[in-house]
MARSE-938220 format. One record per residue (C-alpha): residue number from 1; x, z, y; residue in three letters. Coordinates in steps of 0.5 Angstrom, whole numbers, padded with zeros to 4 digits. Layout:
// residues N
{r NUM {X Z Y} Ala};
...
// end
This chain:
// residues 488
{r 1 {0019 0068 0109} Unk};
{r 2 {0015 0063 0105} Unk};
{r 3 {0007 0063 0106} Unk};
{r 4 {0003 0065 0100} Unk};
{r 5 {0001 0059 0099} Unk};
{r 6 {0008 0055 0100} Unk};
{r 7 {0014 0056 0095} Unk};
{r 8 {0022 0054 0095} Unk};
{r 9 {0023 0050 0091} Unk};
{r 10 {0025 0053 0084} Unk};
{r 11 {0033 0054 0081} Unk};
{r 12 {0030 0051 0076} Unk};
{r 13 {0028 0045 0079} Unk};
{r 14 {0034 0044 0084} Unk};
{r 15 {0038 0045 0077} Unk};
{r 16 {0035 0040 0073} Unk};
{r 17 {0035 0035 0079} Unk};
{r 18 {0042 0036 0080} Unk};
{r 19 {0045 0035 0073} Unk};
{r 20 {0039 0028 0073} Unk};
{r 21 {0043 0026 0079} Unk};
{r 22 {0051 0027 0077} Unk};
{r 23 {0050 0027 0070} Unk};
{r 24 {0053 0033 0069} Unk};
{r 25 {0053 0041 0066} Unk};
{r 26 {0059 0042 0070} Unk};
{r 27 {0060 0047 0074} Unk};
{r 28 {0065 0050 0080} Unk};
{r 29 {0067 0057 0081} Unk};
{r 30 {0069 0058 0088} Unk};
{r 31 {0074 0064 0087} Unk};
{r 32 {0078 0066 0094} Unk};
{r 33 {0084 0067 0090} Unk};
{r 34 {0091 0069 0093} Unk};
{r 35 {0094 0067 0086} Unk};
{r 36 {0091 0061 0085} Unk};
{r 37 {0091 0058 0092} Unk};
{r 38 {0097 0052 0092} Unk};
{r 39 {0102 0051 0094} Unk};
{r 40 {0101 0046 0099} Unk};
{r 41 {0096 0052 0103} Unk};
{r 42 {0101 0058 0103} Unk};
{r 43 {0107 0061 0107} Unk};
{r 44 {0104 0056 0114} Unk};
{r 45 {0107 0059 0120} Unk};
{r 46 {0099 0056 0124} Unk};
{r 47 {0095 0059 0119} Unk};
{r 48 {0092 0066 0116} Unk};
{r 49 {0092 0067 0108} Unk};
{r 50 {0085 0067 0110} Unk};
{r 51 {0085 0060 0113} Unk};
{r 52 {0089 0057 0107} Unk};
{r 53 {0083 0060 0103} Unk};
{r 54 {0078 0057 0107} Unk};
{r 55 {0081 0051 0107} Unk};
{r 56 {0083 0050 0100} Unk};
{r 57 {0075 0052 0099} Unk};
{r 58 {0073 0047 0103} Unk};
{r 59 {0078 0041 0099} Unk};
{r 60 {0075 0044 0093} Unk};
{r 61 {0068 0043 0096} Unk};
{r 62 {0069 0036 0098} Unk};
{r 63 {0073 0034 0092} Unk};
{r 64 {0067 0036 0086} Unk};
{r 65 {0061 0035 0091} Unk};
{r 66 {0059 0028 0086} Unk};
{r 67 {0061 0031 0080} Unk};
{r 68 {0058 0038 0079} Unk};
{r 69 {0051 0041 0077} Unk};
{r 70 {0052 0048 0081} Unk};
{r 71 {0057 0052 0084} Unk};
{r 72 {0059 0059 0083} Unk};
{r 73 {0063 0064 0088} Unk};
{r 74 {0065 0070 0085} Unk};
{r 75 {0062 0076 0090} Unk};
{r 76 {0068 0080 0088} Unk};
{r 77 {0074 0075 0090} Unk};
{r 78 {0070 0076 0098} Unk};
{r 79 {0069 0083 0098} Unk};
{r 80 {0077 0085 0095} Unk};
{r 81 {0078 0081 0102} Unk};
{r 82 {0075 0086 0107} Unk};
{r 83 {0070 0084 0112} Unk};
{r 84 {0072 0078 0114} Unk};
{r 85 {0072 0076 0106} Unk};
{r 86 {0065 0078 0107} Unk};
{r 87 {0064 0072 0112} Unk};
{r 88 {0068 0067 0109} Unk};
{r 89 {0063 0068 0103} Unk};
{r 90 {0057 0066 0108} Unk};
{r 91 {0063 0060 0111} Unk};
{r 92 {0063 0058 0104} Unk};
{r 93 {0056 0059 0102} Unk};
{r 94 {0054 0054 0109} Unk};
{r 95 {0059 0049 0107} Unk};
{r 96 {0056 0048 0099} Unk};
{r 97 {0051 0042 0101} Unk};
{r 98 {0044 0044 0102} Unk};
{r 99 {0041 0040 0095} Unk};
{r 100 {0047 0044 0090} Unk};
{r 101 {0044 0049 0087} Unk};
{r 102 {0049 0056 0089} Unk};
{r 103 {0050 0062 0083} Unk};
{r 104 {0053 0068 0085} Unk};
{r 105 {0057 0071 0080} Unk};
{r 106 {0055 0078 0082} Unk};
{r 107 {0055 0082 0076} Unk};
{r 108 {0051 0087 0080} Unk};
{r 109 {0050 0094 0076} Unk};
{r 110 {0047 0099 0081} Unk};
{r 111 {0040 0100 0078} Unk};
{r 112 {0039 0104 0086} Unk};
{r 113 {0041 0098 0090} Unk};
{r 114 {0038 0092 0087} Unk};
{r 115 {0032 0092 0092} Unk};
{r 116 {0036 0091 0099} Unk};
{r 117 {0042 0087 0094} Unk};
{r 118 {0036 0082 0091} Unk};
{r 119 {0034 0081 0099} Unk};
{r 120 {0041 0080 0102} Unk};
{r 121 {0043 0075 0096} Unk};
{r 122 {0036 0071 0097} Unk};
{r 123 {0033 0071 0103} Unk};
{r 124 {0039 0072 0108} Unk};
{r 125 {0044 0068 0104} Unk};
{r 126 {0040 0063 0101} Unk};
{r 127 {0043 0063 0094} Unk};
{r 128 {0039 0061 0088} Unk};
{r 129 {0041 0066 0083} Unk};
{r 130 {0046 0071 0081} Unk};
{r 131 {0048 0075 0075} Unk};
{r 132 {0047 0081 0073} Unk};
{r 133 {0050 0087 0069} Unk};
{r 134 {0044 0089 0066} Unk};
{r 135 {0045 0094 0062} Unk};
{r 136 {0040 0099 0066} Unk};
{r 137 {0035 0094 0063} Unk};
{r 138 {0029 0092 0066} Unk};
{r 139 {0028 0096 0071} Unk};
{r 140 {0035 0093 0074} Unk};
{r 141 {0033 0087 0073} Unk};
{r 142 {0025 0087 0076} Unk};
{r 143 {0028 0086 0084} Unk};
{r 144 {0031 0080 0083} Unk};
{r 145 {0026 0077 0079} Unk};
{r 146 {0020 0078 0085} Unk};
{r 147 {0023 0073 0089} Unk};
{r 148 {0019 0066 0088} Unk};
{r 149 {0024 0061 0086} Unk};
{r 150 {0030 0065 0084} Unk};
{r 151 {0034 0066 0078} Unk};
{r 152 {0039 0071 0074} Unk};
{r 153 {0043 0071 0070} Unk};
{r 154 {0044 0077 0065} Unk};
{r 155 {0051 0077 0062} Unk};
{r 156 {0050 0079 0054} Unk};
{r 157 {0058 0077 0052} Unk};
{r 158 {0065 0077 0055} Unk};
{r 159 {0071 0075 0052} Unk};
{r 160 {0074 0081 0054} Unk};
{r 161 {0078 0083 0047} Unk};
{r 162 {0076 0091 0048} Unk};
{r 163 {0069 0089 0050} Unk};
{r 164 {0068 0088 0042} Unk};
{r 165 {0067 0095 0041} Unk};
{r 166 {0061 0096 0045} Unk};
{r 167 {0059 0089 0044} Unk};
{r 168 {0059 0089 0036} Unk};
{r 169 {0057 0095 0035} Unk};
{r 170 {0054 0099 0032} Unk};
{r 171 {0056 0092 0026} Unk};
{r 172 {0057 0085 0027} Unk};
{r 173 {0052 0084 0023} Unk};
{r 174 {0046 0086 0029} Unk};
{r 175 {0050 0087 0035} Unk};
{r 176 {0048 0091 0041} Unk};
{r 177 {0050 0083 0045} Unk};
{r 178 {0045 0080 0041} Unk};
{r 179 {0039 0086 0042} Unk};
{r 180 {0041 0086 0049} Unk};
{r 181 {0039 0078 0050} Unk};
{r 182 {0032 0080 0045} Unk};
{r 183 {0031 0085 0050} Unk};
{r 184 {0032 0081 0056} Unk};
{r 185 {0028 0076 0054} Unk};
{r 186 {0022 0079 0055} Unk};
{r 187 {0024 0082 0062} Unk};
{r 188 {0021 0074 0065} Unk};
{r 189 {0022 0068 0064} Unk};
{r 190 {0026 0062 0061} Unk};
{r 191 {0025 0059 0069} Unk};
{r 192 {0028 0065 0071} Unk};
{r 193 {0031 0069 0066} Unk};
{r 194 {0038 0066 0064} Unk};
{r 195 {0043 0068 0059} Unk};
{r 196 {0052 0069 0061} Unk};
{r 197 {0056 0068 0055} Unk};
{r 198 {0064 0069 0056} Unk};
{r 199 {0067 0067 0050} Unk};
{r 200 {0071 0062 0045} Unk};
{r 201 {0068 0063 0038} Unk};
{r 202 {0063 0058 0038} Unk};
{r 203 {0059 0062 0033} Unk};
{r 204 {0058 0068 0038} Unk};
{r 205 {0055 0061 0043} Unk};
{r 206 {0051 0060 0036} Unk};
{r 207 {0048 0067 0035} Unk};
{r 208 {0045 0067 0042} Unk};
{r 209 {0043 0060 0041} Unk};
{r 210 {0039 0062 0036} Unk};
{r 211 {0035 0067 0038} Unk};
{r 212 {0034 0064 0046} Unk};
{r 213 {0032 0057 0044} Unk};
{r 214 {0030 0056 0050} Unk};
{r 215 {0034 0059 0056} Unk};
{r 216 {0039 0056 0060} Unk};
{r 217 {0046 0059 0058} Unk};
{r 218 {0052 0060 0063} Unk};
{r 219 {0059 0059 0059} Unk};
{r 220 {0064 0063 0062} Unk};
{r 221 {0071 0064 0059} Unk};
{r 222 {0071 0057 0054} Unk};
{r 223 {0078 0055 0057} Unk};
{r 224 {0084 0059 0052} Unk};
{r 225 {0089 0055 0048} Unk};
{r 226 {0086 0052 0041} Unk};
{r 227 {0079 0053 0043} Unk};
{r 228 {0075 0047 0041} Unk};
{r 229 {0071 0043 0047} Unk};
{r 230 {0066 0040 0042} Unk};
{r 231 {0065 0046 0037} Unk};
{r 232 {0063 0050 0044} Unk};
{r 233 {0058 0046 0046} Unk};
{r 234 {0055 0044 0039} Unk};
{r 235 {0054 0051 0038} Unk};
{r 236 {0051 0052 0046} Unk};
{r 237 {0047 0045 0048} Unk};
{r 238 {0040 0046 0045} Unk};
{r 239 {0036 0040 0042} Unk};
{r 240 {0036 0036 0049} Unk};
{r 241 {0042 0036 0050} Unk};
{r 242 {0042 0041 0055} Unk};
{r 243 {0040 0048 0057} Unk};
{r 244 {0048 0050 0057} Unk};
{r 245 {0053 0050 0065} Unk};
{r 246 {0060 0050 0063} Unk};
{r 247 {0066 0052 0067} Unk};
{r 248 {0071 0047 0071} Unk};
{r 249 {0078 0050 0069} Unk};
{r 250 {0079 0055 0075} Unk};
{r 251 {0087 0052 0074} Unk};
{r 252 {0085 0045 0076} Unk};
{r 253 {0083 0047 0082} Unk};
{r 254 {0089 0048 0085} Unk};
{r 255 {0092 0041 0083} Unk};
{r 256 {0092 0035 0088} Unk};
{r 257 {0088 0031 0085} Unk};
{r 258 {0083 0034 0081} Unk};
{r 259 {0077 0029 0081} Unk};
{r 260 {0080 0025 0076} Unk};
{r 261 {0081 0031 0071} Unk};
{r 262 {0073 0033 0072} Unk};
{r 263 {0070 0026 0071} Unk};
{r 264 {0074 0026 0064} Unk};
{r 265 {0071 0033 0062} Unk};
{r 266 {0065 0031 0065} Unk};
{r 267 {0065 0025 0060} Unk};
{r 268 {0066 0029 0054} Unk};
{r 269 {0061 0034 0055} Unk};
{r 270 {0057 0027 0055} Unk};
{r 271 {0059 0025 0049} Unk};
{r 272 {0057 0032 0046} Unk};
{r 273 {0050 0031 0049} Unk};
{r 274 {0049 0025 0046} Unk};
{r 275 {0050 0027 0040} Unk};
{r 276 {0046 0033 0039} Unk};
{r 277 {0041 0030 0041} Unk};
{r 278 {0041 0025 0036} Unk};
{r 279 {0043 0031 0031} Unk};
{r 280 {0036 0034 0033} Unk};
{r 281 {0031 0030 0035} Unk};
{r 282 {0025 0033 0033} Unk};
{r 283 {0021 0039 0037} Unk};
{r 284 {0018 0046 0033} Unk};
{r 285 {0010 0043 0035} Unk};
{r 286 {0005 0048 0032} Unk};
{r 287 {-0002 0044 0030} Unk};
{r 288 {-0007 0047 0028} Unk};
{r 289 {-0009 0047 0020} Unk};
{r 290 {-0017 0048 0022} Unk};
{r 291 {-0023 0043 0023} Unk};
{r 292 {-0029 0048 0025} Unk};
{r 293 {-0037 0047 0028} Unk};
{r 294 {-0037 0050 0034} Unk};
{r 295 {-0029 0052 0036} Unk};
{r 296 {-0028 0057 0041} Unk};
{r 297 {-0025 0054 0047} Unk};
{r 298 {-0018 0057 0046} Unk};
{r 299 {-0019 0056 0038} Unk};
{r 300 {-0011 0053 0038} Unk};
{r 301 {-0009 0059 0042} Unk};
{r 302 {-0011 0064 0037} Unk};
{r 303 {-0009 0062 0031} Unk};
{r 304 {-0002 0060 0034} Unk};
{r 305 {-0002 0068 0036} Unk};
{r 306 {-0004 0070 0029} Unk};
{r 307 {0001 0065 0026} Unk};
{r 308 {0008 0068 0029} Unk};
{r 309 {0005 0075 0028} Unk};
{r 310 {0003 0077 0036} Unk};
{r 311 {-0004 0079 0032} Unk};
{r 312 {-0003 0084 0026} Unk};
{r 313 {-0007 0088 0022} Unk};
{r 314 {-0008 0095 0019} Unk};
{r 315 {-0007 0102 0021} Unk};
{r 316 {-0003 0102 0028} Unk};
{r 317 {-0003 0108 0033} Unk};
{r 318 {-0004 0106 0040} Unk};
{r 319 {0000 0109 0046} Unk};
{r 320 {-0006 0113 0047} Unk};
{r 321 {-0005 0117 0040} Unk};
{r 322 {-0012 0113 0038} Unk};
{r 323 {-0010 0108 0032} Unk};
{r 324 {-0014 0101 0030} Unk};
{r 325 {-0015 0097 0026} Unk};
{r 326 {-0012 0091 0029} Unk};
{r 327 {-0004 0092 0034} Unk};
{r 328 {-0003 0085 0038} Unk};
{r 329 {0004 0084 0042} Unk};
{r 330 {0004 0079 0047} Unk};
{r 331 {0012 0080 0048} Unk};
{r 332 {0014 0074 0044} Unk};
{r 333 {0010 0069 0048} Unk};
{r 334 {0015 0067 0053} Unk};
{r 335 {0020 0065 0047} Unk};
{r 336 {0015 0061 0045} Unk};
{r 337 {0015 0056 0051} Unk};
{r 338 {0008 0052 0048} Unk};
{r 339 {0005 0058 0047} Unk};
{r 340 {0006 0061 0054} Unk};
{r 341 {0004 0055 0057} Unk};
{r 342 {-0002 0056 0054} Unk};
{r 343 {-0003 0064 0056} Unk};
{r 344 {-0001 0061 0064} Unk};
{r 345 {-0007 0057 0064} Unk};
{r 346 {-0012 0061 0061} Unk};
{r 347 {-0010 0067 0066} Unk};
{r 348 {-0009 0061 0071} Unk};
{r 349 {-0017 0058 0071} Unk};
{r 350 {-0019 0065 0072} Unk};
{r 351 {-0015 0066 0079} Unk};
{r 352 {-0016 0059 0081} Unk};
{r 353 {-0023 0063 0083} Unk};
{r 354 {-0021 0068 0086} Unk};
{r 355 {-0019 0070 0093} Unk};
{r 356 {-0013 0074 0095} Unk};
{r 357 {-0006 0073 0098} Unk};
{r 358 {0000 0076 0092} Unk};
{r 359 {-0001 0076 0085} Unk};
{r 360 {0002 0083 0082} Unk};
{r 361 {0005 0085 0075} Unk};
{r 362 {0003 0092 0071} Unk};
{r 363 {0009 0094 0068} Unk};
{r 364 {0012 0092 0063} Unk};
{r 365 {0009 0087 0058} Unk};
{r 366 {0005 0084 0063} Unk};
{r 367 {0011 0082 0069} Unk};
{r 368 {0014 0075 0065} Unk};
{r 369 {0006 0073 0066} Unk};
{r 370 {0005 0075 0072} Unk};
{r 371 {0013 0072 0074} Unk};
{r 372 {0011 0065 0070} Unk};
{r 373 {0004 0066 0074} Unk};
{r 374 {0007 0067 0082} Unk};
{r 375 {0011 0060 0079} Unk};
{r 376 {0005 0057 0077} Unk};
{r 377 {0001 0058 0083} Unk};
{r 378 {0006 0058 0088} Unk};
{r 379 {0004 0065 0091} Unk};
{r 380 {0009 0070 0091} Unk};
{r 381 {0009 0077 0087} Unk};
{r 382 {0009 0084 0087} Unk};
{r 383 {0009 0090 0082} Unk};
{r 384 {0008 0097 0083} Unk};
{r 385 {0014 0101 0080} Unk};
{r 386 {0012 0105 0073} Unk};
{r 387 {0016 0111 0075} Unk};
{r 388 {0018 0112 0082} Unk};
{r 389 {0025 0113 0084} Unk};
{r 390 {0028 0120 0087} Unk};
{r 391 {0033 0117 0090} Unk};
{r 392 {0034 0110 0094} Unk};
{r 393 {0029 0107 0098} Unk};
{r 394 {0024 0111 0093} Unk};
{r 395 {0019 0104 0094} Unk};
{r 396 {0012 0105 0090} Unk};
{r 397 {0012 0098 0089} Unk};
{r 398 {0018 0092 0090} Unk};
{r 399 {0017 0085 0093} Unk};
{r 400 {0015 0083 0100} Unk};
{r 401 {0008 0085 0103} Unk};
{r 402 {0003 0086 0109} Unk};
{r 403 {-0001 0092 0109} Unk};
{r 404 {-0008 0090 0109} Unk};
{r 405 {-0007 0084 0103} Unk};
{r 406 {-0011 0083 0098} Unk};
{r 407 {-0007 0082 0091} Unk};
{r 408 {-0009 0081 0084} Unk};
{r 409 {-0007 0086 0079} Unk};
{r 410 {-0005 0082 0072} Unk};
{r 411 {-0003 0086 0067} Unk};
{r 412 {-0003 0085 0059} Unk};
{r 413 {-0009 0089 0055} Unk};
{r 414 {-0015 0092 0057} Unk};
{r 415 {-0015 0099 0052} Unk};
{r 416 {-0016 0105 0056} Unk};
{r 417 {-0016 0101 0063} Unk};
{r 418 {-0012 0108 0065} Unk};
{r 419 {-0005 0103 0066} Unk};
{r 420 {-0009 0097 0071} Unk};
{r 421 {-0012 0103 0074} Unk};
{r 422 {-0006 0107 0076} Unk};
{r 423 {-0003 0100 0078} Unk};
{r 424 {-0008 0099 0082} Unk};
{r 425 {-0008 0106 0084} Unk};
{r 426 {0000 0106 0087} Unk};
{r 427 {-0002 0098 0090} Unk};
{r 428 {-0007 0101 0094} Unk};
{r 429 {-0003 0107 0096} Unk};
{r 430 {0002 0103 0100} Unk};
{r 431 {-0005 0100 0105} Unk};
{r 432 {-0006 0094 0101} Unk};
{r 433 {-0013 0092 0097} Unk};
{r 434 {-0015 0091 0090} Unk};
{r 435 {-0021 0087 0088} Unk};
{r 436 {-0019 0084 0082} Unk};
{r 437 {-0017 0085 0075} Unk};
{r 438 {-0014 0080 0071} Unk};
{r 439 {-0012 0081 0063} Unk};
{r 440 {-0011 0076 0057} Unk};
{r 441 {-0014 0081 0052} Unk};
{r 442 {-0020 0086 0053} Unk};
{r 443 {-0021 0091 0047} Unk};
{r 444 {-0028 0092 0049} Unk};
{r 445 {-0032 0099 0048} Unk};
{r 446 {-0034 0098 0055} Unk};
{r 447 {-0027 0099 0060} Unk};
{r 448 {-0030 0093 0064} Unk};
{r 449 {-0035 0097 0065} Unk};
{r 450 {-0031 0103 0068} Unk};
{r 451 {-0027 0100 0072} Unk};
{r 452 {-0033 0096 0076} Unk};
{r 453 {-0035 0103 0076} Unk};
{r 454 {-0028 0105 0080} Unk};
{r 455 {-0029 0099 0084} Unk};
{r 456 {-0025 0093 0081} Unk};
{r 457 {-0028 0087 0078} Unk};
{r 458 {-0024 0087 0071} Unk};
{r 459 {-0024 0079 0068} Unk};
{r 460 {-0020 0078 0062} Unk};
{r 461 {-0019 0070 0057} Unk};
{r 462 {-0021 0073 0051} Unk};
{r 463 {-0025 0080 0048} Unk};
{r 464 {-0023 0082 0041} Unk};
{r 465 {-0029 0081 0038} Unk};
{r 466 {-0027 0073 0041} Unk};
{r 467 {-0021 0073 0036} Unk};
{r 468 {-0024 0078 0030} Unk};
{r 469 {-0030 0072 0029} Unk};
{r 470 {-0025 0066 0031} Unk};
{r 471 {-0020 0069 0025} Unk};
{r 472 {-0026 0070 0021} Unk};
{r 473 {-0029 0063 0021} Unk};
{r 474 {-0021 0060 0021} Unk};
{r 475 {-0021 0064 0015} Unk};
{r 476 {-0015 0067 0017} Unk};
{r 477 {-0019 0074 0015} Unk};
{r 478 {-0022 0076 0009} Unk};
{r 479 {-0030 0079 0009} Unk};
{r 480 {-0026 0086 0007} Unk};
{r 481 {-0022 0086 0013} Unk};
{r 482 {-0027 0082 0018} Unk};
{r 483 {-0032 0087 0016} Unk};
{r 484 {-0027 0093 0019} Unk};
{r 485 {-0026 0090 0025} Unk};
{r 486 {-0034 0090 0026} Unk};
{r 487 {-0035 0097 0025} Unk};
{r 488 {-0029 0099 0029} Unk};
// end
C-alpha cells in the first residue's frame, strides 16, 4: 500500500504519457475468445484450448505493444473459462508492459460486492481502471473511487438495439443515457471518472460530448458495416484533439499480421485529430469583467460561481426545512475544469497547514472535492458511508485505514454542522481521529462555534457574508437584494 505521502502514478498520467509516446488513441481488447482464436492456434495435439488462448494473447501483446494507448481484457471471456481462466487473466495482466496503462472491462453492477471487487482489481491485480454498470449510482461507484490513482469507466450507452428502450426513454429528446452521464459527472472527477460509449450514431458520441466536454470517452462498438470512421471521431474528440480511445477491430486481431492494418487506422485517427484541432482551436476562458478597490483574494472565484449559476438567489427551503435567501450548488464545479482548479487550491492552502494522515469526504457533494484533493496532495481517502448497509461487510466507512489515524474531514457547506458532524461521528467510531473541519462555504450564525464546542476546529475558504459583499461591490447585487442578505 502507498504511504500518505507518496502516491501511484495516476490513470490519467500513465494515459496521457502513453498516447505522447505512440501517437495514439488506439486501444486492444484482450478477449480469450474460443471463436475468435485462428486458426493457426486450434486443433494442435501438444497444447490445451487454454494454451492456444495464452499463446494468441501473448502474439497480440507483441504485435501492438508500439502501437496502442492502453489494453482491455474483458473480465467475462476469464471467468467463462472457470478458474484457470481466472489465472490466465493474471498471465495476461503480468504480461502487458509495466508502462501500458490496463482498463478491465469489467461492467461490474453489484452495489454489495464493489469494496472487495474495488480491492482485487487495484491492489492485487494492479489494474489502472475498470468499467461500471453504474445503474446503482454512486453508492456502486464511491469504492473504486477511493483508491488513489485509479480510474472508472461508467457506461451510459450500448449499441444493443433492444438497450434503446430503456436507454431512450422516457424520449429522444432527454434520454435516460444522457441523465446518467449528467449524474455521473458529479459521482468524481474528470481524472477519474470517465464515460463508455457503445454505439455507431455519431450524433449520440456528440450528446454526450456535449454535456461531458471534458471527460475521457471509451468508444465501444464503432466497427459495423457503413459506420463512418470520421464522423465518429468528429462527433467524440473534444477540442484538443483528444479525450476519446477507440477500439482495434476485435477480427484484426485474429489475422497473421495485423500490425500493418493498426498503423493505418492509427494513421486515420491522427488525421481527424488534426483536424479538430484546427476546427476548435479556441478554449471557453472566463475573465472577469470587474476592476475594484480592495478586491477580496477569491473576487474571480466568486463571480465565476454566480456567473454559471452555482450561486442563486431568492426563497429556497434547505434540507433542514429553513429556507433562505440565497441556494448555493457546488455540484456543477467539477464540469468546469477552470473553476474546480480553483476550489482545489483554495481548500489546498488550508491543509497544506494542517496535520493529519488521510483525507475524508462527506457524502455526496463533497466527495469529487475530496477525490480531486487526495489527487492533488497525494494522501489517500476515505468517506464514511451515509447509510450503512445491512448486508455484506456493513462497512462504516470505505477506504483503507489505520486505526489511531488522524484524518481530515472536508465536506461542501457548513449550515447546520449536523452532516460534518455525524461524518466525524461514524470516522471516529472506527478508532481513528478527527481534528479538523475543512468546507468551502461557511453559512456563518455561529456553527463554527458549535463545532469547536463538540471538539472540532472548523476552517472554511469563504463565509457567506464574504460572497454577499463581493457580489454587492461587483455589482452583481442590487441594494434591495444586498440588504435581504444582511438582515438574514
Amino acid at each position: 500500500m502507498n504511504s500518505s505521502n507518496s502516491l501511484e502514478t495516476r490513470f490519467t498520467e500513465r494515459l496521457q504519457t502513453r498516447i505522447a509516446q505512440t501517437q495514439s488513441l488506439l486501444f486492444v481488447g484482450l478477449d480469450p475468445n474460443p471463436e475468435m482464436l485462428p486458426t493457426r492456434y486450434q486443433n494442435r495435439e501438444s497444447s490445451s484450448l487454454l494454451d492456444d488462448l495464452r499463446e494468441w494473447l501473448q502474439f497480440v501483446i507483441t504485435e501492438t505493444a508500439d502501437l496502442v494507448c492502453a489494453y482491455k481484457p474483458t473480465l467475462g471471456f476469464y471467468i467463462a473459462l472457470g478458474a484457470p481462466g481466472i489465472e490466465l487473466l493474471q498471465e495476461t495482466i503480468a504480461a502487458i508492459p509495466a508502462h501500458i496503462p490496463i482498463i478491465l472491462d469489467a461492467k461490474h453492477s453489484d452495489l454489495n460486492t464493489s469494496t472487495p471487487f474495488a480491492q482485487r482489481l487495484f491492489q492485487q491485480w494492479q489494474v489502472d481502471a475498470v468499467t461500471l454498470s453504474a445503474y446503482a449510482g454512486q453508492d456502486h461507484v464511491a469504492p473504486f473511487l477511493v483508491h488513489p490513482g485509479k480510474a472508472v469507466f461508467v457506461l451510459c450507452c450500448t449499441s444493443n438495439p433492444s438497450a434503446g428502450k430503456l436507454q431512450d426513454y422516457p424520449q429522444s429528446e432527454s434520454p435516460f443515457y444522457l441523465q446518467l452521464v449528467k449524474e455521473a459527472k458529479t459521482w468524481g472527477t474528470p481524472e477519474q471518472l470517465g464515460l463508455e460509449v457503445g454505439t455507431t450514431d455519431p450524433e449520440i458520441l456528440r450528446r454526450v460530448r456535449a454535456i461531458a466536454p471534458e471527460r475521457l470517452i471509451l468508444a465501444r462498438s464503432v466497427w459495423q458495416e457503413g459506420v463512418n470512421l470520421g464522423e465518429i471521431l468528429s462527433a467524440g474528440l473534444n477540442a484538443n484533439g483528444e479525450g476519446l480511445l477507440i477500439p482495434v477491430p476485435q477480427d484484426w486481431l485474429s489475422q497473421e499480421h495485423p500490425k500493418s492494418m493498426i498503423q493505418a487506422l492509427r494513421e486515420e485517427v491522427n488525421q481527424a485529430r488534426a483536424e479538430r484541432v484546427q476546427e476548435g482551436s479556441n478554449c471557453n476562458l472566463w475573465l472577469s469583467d470587474v476592476c475594484t478597490l480592495n478586491p477580496h483574494p477569491h473576487l474571480g472565484l466568486i463571480l465565476q460561481l454566480y456567473d454559471i449559476g452555482c450561486i442563486l438567489f431568492g426563497d429556497f427551503v434547505q434540507a433542514s426545512g429553513a429556507t433562505f435567501p440565497y441556494y448555493v450548488d457546488l455540484r456543477k464545479i467539477i464540469s468546469n475544469p477552470q473553476i474546480f482548479h480553483q476550489i482545489l487550491t483554495a481548500y489546498a492552502e488550508i491543509l497544506k497547514g494542517l496535520n493529519f494522515d488521510r483525507i475524508a469526504g462527506i457524502p455526496y457533494g463533497s466527495l469529487p472535492t475530496a477525490t480531486g484533493l487526495a489527487l492533488r496532495l497525494n494522501y489517500p481517502m476515505i468517506f464514511p458511508r451515509k447509510e450503512v448497509k445491512a448486508h455484506g461487510t456493513r462497512r462504516v466507512i470505505e477506504g483503507n485505514f489505520q486505526p489511531g489515524e488522524t484524518i481530515v474531514v472536508v465536506d461542501d457547506i457548513l449550515i447546520s454542522g449536523n452532516s460534518a458532524m455525524e461524518g466525524a461521528a461514524k470516522i471516529k467510531s472506527v478508532g481513528l481521529n478527527v481534528q479538523d473541519i475543512v468546507v468551502f462555504l461557511d453559512h456563518e450564525q455561529g456553527v463554527k462555534d458549535r463545532l469547536r464546542e463538540q471538539g472540532y476546529q472548523a476552517h472554511s475558504v469563504l463565509t457567506i457574508s464574504e460572497i454577499t459583499e463581493t457580489l454587492y461591490q461587483a455589482g452583481r447585487l442590487n441594494e434591495a437584494q444586498y440588504g435581504l442578505l444582511v438582515e438574514s
